[in-house]
Predicted model as a PDB file, atoms N, CA, C, CB and O in Angstrom, pLDDT in the B-factor column:
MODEL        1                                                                  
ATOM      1  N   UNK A   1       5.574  11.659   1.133  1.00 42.00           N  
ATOM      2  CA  UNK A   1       4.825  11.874  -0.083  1.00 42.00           C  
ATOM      3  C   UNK A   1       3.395  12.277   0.260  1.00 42.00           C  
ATOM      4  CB  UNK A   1       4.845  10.615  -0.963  1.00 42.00           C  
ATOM      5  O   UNK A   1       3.201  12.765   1.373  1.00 42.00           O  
ATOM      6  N   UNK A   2       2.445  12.132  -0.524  1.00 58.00           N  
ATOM      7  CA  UNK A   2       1.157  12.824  -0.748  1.00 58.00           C  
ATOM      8  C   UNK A   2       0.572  11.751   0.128  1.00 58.00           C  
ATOM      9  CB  UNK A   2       0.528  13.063  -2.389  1.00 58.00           C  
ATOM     10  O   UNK A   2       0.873  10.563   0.013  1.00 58.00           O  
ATOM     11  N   UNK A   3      -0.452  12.326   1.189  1.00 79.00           N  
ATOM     12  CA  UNK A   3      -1.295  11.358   1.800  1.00 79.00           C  
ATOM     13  C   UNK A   3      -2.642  11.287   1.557  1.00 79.00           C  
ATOM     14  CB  UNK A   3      -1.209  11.446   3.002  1.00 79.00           C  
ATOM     15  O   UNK A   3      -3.450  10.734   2.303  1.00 79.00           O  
ATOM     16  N   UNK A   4      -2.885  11.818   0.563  1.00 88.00           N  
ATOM     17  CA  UNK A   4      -3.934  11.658  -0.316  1.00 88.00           C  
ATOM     18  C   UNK A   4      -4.190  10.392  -1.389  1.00 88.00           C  
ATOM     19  CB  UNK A   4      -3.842  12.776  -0.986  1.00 88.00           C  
ATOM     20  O   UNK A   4      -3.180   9.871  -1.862  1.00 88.00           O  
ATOM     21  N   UNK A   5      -5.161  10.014  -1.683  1.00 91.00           N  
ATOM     22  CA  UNK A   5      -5.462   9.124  -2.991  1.00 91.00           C  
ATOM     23  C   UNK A   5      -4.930   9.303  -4.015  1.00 91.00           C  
ATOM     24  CB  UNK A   5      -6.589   9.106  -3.424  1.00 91.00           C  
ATOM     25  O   UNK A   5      -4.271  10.342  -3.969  1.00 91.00           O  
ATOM     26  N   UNK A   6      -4.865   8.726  -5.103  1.00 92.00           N  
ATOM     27  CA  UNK A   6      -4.399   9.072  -6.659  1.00 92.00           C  
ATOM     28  C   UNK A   6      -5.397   9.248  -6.997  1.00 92.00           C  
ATOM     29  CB  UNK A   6      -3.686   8.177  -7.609  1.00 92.00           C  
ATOM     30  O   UNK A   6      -5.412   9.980  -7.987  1.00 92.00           O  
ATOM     31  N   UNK A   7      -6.745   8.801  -6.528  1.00 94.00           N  
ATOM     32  CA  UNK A   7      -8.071   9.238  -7.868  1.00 94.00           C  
ATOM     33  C   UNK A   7      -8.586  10.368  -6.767  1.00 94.00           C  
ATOM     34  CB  UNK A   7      -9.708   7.624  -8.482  1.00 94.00           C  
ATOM     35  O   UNK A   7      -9.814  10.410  -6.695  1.00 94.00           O  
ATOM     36  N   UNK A   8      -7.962  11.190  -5.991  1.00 93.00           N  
ATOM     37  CA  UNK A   8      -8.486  12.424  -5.472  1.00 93.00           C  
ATOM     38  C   UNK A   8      -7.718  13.564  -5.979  1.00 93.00           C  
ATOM     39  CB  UNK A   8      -8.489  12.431  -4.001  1.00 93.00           C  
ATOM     40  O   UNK A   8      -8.191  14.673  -6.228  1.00 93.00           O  
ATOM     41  N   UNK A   9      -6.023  13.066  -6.164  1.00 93.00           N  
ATOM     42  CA  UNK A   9      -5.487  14.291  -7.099  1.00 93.00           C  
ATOM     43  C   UNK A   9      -5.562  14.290  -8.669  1.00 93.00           C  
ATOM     44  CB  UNK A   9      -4.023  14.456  -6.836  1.00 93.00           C  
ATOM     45  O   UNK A   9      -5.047  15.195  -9.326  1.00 93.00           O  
ATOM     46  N   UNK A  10      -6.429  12.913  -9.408  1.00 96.00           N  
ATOM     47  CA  UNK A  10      -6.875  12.778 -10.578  1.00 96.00           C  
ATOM     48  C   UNK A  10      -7.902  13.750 -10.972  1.00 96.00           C  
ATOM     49  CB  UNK A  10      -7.267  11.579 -10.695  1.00 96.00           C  
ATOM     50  O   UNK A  10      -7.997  14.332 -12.052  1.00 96.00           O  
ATOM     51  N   UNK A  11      -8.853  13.864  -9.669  1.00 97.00           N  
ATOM     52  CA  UNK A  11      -9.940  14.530  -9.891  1.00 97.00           C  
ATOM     53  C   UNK A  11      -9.706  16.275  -9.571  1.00 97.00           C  
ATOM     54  CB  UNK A  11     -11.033  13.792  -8.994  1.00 97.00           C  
ATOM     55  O   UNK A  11     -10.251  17.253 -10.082  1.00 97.00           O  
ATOM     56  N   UNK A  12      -8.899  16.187  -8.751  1.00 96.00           N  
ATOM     57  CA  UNK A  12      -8.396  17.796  -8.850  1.00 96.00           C  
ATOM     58  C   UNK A  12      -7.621  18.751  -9.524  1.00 96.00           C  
ATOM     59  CB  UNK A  12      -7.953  18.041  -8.095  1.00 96.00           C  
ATOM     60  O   UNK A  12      -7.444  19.969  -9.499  1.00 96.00           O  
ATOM     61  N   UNK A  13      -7.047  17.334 -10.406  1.00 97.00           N  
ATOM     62  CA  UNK A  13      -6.329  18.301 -11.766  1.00 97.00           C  
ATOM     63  C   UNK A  13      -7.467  17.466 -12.901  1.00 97.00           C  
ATOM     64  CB  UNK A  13      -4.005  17.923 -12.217  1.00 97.00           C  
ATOM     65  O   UNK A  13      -6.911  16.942 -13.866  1.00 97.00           O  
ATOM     66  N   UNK A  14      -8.412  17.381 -12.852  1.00 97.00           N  
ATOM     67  CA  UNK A  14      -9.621  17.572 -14.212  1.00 97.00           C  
ATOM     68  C   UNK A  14     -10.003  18.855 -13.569  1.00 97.00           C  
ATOM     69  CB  UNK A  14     -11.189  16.231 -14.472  1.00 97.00           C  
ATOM     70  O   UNK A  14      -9.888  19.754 -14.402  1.00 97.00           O  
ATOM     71  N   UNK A  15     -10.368  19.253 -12.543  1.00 97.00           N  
ATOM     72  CA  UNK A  15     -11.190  20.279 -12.161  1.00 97.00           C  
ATOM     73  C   UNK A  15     -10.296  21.284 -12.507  1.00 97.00           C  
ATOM     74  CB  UNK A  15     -11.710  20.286 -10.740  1.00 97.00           C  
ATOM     75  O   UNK A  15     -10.758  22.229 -13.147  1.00 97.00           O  
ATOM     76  N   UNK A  16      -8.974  21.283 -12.189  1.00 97.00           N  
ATOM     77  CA  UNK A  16      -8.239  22.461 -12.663  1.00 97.00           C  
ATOM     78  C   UNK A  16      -7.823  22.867 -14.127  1.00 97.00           C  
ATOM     79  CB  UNK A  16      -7.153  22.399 -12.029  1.00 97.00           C  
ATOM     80  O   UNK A  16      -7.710  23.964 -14.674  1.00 97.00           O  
ATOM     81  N   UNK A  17      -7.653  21.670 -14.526  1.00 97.00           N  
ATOM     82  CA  UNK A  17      -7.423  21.887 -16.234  1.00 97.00           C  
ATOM     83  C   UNK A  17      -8.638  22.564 -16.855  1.00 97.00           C  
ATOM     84  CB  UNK A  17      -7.230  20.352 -17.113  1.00 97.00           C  
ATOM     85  O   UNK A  17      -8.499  23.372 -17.773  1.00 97.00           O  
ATOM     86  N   UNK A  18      -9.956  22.203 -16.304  1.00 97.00           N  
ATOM     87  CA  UNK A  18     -10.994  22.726 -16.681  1.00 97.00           C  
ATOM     88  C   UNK A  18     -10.849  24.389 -16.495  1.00 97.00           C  
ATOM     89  CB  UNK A  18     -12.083  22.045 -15.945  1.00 97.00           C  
ATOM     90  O   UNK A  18     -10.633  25.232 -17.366  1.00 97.00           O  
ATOM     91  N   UNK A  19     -11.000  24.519 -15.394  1.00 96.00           N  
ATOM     92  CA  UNK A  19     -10.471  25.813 -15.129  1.00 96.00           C  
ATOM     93  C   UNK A  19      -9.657  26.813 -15.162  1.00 96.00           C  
ATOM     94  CB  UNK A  19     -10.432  25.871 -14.654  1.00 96.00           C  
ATOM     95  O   UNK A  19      -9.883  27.958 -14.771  1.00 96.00           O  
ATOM     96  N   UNK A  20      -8.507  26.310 -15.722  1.00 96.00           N  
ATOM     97  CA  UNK A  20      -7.585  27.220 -16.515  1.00 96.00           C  
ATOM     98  C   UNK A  20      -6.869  25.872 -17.449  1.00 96.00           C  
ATOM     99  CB  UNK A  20      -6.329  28.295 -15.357  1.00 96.00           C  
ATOM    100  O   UNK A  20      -5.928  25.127 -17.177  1.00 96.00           O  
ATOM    101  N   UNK A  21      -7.906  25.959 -18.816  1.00 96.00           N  
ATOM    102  CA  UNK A  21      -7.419  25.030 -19.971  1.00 96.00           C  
ATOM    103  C   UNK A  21      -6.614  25.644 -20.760  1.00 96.00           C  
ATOM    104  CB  UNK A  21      -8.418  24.489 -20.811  1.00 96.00           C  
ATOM    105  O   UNK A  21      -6.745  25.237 -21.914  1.00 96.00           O  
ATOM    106  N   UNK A  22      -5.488  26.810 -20.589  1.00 95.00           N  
ATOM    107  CA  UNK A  22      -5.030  27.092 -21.500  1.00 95.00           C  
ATOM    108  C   UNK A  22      -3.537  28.108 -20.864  1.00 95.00           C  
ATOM    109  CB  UNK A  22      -6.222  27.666 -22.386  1.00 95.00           C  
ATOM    110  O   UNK A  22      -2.977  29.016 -21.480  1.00 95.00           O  
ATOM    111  N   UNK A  23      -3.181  27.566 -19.446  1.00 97.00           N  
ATOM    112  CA  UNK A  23      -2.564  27.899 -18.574  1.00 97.00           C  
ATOM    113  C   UNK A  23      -1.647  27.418 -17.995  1.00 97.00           C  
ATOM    114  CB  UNK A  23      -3.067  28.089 -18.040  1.00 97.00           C  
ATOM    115  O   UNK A  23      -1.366  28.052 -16.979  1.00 97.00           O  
ATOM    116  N   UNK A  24      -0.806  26.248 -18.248  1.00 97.00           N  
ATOM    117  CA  UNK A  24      -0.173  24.991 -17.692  1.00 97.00           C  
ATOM    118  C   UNK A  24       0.664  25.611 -16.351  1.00 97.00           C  
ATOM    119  CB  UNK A  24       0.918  24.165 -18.944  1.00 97.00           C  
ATOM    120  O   UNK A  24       0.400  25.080 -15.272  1.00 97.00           O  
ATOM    121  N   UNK A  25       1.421  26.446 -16.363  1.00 97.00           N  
ATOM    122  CA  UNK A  25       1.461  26.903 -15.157  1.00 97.00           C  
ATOM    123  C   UNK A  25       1.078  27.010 -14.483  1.00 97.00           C  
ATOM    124  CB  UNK A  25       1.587  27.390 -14.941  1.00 97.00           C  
ATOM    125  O   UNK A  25       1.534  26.400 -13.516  1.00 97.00           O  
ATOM    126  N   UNK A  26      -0.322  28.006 -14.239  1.00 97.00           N  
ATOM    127  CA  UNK A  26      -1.229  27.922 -13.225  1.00 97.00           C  
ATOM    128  C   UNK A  26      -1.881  26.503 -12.663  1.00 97.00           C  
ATOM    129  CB  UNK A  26      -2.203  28.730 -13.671  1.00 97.00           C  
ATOM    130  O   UNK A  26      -1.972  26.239 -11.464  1.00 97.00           O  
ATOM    131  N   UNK A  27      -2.292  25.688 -13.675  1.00 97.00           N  
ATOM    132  CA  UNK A  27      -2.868  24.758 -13.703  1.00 97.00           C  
ATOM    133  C   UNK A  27      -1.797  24.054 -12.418  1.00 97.00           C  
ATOM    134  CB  UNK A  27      -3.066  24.195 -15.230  1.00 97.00           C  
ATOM    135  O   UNK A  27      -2.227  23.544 -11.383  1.00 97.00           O  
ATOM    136  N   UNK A  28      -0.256  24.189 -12.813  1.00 97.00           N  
ATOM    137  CA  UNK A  28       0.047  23.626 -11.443  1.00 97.00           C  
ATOM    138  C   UNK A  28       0.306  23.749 -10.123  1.00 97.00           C  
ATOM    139  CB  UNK A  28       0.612  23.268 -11.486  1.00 97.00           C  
ATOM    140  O   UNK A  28       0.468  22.935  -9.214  1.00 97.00           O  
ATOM    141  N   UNK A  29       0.312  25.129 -10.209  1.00 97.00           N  
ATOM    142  CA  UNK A  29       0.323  26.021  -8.703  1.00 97.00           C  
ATOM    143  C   UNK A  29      -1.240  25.592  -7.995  1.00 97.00           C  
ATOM    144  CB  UNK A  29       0.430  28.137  -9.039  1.00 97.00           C  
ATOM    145  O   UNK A  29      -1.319  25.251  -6.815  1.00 97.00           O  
ATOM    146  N   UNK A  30      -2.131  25.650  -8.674  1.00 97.00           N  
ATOM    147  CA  UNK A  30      -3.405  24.868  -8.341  1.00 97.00           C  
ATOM    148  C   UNK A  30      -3.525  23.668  -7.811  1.00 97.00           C  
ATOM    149  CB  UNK A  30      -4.056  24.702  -9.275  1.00 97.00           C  
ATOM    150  O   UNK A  30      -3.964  23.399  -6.693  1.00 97.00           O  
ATOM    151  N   UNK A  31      -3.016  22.740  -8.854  1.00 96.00           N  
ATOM    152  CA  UNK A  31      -3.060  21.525  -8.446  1.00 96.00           C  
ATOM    153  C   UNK A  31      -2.447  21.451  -6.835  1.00 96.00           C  
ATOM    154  CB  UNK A  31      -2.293  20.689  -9.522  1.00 96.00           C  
ATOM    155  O   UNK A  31      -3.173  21.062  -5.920  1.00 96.00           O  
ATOM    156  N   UNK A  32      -1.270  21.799  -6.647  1.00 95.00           N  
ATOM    157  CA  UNK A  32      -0.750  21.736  -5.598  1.00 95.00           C  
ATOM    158  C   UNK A  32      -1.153  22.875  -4.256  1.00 95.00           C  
ATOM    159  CB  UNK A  32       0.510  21.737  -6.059  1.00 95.00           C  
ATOM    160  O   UNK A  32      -0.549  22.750  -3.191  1.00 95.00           O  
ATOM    161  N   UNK A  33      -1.907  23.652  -4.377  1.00 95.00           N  
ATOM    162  CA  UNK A  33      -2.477  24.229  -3.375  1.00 95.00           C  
ATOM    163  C   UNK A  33      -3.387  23.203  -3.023  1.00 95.00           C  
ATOM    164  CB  UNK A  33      -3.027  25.528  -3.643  1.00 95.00           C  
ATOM    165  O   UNK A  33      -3.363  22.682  -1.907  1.00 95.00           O  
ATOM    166  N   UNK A  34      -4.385  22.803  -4.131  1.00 96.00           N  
ATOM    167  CA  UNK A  34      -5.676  22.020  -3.827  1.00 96.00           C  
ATOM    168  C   UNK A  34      -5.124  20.613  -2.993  1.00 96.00           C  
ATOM    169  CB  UNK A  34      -6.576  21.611  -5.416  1.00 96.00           C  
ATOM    170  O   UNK A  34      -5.539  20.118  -1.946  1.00 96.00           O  
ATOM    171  N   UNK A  35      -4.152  20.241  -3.794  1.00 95.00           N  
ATOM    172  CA  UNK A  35      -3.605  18.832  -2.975  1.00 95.00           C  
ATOM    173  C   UNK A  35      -3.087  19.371  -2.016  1.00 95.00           C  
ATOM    174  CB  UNK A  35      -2.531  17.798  -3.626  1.00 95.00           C  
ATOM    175  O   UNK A  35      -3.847  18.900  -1.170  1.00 95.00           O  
ATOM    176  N   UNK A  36      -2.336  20.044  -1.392  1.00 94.00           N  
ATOM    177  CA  UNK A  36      -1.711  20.529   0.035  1.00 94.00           C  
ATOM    178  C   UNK A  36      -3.427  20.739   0.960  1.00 94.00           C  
ATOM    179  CB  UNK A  36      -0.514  22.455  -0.216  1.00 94.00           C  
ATOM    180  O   UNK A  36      -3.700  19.971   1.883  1.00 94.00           O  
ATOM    181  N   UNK A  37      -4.029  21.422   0.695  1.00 95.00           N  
ATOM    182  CA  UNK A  37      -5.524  21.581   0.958  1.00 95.00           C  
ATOM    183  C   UNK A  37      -6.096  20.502   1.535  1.00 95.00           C  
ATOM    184  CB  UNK A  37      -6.283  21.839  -0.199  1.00 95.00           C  
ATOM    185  O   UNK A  37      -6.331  20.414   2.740  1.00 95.00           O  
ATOM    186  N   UNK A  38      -6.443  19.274   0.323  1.00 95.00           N  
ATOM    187  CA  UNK A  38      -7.138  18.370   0.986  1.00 95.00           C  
ATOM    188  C   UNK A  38      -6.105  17.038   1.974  1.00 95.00           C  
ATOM    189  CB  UNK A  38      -8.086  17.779  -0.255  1.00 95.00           C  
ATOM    190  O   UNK A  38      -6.642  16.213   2.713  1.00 95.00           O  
ATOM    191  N   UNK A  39      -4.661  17.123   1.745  1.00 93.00           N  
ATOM    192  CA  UNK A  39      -3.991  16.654   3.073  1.00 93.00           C  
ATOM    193  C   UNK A  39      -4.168  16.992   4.277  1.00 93.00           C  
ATOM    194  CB  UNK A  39      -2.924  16.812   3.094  1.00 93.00           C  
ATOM    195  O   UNK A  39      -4.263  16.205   5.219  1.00 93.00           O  
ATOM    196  N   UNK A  40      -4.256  18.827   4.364  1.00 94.00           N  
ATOM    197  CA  UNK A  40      -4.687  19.479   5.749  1.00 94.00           C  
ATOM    198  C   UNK A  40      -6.388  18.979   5.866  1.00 94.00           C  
ATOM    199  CB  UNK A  40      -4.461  21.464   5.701  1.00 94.00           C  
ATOM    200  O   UNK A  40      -6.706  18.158   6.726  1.00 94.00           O  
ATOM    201  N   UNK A  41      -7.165  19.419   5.147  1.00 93.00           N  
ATOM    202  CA  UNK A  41      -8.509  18.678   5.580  1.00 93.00           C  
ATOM    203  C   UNK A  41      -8.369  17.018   6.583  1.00 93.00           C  
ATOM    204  CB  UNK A  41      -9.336  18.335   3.923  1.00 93.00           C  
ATOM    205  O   UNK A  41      -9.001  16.562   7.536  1.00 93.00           O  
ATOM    206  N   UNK A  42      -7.241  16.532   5.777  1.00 92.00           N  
ATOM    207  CA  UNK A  42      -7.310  14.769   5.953  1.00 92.00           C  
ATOM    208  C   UNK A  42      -7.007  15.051   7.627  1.00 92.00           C  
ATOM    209  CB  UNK A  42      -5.764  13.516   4.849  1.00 92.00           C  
ATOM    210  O   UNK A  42      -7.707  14.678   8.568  1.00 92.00           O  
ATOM    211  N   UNK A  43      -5.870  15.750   7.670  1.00 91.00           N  
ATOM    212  CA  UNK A  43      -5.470  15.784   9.332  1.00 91.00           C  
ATOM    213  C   UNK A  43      -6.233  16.461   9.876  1.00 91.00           C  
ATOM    214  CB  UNK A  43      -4.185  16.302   9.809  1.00 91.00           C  
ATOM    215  O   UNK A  43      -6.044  16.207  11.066  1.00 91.00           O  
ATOM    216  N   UNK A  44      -7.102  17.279   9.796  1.00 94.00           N  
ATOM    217  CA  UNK A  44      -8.259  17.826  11.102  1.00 94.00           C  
ATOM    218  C   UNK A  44      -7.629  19.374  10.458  1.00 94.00           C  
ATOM    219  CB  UNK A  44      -7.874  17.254  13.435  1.00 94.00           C  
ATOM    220  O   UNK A  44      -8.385  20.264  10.846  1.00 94.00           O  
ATOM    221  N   UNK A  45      -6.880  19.748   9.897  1.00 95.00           N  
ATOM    222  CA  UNK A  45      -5.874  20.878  10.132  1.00 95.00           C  
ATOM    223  C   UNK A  45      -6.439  21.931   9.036  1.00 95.00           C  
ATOM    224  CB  UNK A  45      -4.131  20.386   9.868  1.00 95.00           C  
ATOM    225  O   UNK A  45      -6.677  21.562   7.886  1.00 95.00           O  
ATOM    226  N   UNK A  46      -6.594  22.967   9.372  1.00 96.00           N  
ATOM    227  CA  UNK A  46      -7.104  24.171   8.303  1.00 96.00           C  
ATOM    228  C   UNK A  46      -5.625  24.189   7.507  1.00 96.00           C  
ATOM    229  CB  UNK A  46      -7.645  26.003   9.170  1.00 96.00           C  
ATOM    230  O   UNK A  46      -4.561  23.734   7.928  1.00 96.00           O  
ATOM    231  N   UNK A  47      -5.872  24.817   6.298  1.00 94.00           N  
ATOM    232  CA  UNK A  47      -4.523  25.183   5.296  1.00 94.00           C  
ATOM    233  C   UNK A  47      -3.191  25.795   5.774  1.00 94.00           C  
ATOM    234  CB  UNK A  47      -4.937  26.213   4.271  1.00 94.00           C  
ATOM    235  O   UNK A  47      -2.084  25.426   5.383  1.00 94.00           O  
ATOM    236  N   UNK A  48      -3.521  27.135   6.995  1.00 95.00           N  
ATOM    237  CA  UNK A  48      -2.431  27.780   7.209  1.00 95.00           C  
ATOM    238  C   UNK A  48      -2.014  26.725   8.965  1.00 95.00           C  
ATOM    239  CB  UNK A  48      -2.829  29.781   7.208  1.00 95.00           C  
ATOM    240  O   UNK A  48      -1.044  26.889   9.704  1.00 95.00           O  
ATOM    241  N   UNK A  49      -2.685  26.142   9.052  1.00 95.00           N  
ATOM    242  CA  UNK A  49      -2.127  24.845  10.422  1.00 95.00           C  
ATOM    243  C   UNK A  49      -1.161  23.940  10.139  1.00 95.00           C  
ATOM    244  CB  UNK A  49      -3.268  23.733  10.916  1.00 95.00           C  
ATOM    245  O   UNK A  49      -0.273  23.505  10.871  1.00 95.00           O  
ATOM    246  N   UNK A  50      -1.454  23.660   8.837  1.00 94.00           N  
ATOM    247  CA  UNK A  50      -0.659  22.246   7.860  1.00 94.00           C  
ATOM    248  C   UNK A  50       0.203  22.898   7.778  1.00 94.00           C  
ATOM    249  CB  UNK A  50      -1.113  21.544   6.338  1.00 94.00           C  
ATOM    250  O   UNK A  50       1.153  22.633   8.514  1.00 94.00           O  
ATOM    251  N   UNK A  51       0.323  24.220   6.732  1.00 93.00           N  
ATOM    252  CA  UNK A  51       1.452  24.578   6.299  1.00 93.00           C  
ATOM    253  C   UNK A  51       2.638  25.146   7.296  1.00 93.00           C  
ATOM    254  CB  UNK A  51       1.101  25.428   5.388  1.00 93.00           C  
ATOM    255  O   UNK A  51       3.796  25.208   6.882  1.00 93.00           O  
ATOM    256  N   UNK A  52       2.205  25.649   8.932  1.00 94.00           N  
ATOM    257  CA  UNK A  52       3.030  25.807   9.486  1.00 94.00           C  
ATOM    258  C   UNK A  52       3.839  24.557  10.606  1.00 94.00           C  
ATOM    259  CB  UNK A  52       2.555  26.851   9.871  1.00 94.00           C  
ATOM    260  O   UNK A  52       4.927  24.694  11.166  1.00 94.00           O  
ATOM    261  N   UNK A  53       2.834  23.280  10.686  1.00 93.00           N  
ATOM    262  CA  UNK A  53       3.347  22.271  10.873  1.00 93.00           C  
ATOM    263  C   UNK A  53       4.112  21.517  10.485  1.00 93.00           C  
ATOM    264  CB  UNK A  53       2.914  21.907  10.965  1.00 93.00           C  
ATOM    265  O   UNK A  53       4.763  20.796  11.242  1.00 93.00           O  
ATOM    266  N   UNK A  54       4.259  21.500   8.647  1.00 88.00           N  
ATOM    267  CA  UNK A  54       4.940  21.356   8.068  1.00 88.00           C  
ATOM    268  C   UNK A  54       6.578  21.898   8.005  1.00 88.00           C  
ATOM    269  CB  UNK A  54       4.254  21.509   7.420  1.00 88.00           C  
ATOM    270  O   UNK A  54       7.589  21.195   8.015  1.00 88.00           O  
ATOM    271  N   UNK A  55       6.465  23.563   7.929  1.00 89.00           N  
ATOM    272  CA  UNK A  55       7.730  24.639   8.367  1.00 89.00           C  
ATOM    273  C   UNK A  55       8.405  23.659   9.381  1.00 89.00           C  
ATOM    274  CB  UNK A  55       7.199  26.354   9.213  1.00 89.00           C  
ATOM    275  O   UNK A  55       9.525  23.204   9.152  1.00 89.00           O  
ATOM    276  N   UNK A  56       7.695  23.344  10.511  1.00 88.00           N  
ATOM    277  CA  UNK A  56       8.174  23.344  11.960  1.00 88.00           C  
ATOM    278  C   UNK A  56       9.084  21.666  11.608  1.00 88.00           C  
ATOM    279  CB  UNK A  56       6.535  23.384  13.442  1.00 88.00           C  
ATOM    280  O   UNK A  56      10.208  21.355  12.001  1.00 88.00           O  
ATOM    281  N   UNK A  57       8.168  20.877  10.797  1.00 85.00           N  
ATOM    282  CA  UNK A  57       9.176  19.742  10.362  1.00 85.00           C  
ATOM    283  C   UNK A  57      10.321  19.817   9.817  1.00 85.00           C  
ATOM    284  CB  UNK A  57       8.750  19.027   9.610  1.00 85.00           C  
ATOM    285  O   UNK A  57      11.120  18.930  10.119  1.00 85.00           O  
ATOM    286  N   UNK A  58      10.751  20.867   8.870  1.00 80.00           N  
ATOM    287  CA  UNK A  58      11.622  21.126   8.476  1.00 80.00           C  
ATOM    288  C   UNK A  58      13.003  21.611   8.558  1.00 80.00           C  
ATOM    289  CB  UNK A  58      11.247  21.369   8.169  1.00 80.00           C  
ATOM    290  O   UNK A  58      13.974  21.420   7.826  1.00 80.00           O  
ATOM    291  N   UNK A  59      12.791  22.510   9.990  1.00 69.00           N  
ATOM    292  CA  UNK A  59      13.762  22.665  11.215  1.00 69.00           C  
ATOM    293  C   UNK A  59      14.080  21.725  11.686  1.00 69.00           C  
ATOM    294  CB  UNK A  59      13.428  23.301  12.216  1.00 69.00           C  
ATOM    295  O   UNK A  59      14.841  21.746  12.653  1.00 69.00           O  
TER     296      UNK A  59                                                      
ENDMDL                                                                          
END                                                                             
């Protein structure tokens, strides 16, 4: 699951709803970039590091 906080992806879907308030779709492709985002931050790992570390788990 998410190795992030709950009041860090609380705060990243206010920031996104803000930002596309009239979009619910987008709003969640967002949410979940931003949360995939700040997991790779958490591990040392830039966005496209996580996401191919991730791939490599999946094999």
């Amino acid at each position: 699951m998410s190795k992030i906080k709950e009041k860090d992806v609380e705060e990243i879907r206010r920031m996104v709803v803000e930002e596309f308030p009239d979009d619910p779709a987008l709003q969640q492709v967002h949410i979940a970039r931003k949360t995939i985002a700040k997991e790779a931050e958490s591990e040392g790992l830039s966005f496209l590091e996580y996401i191919k570390l991730l791939g490599k788990r999946v094999r």
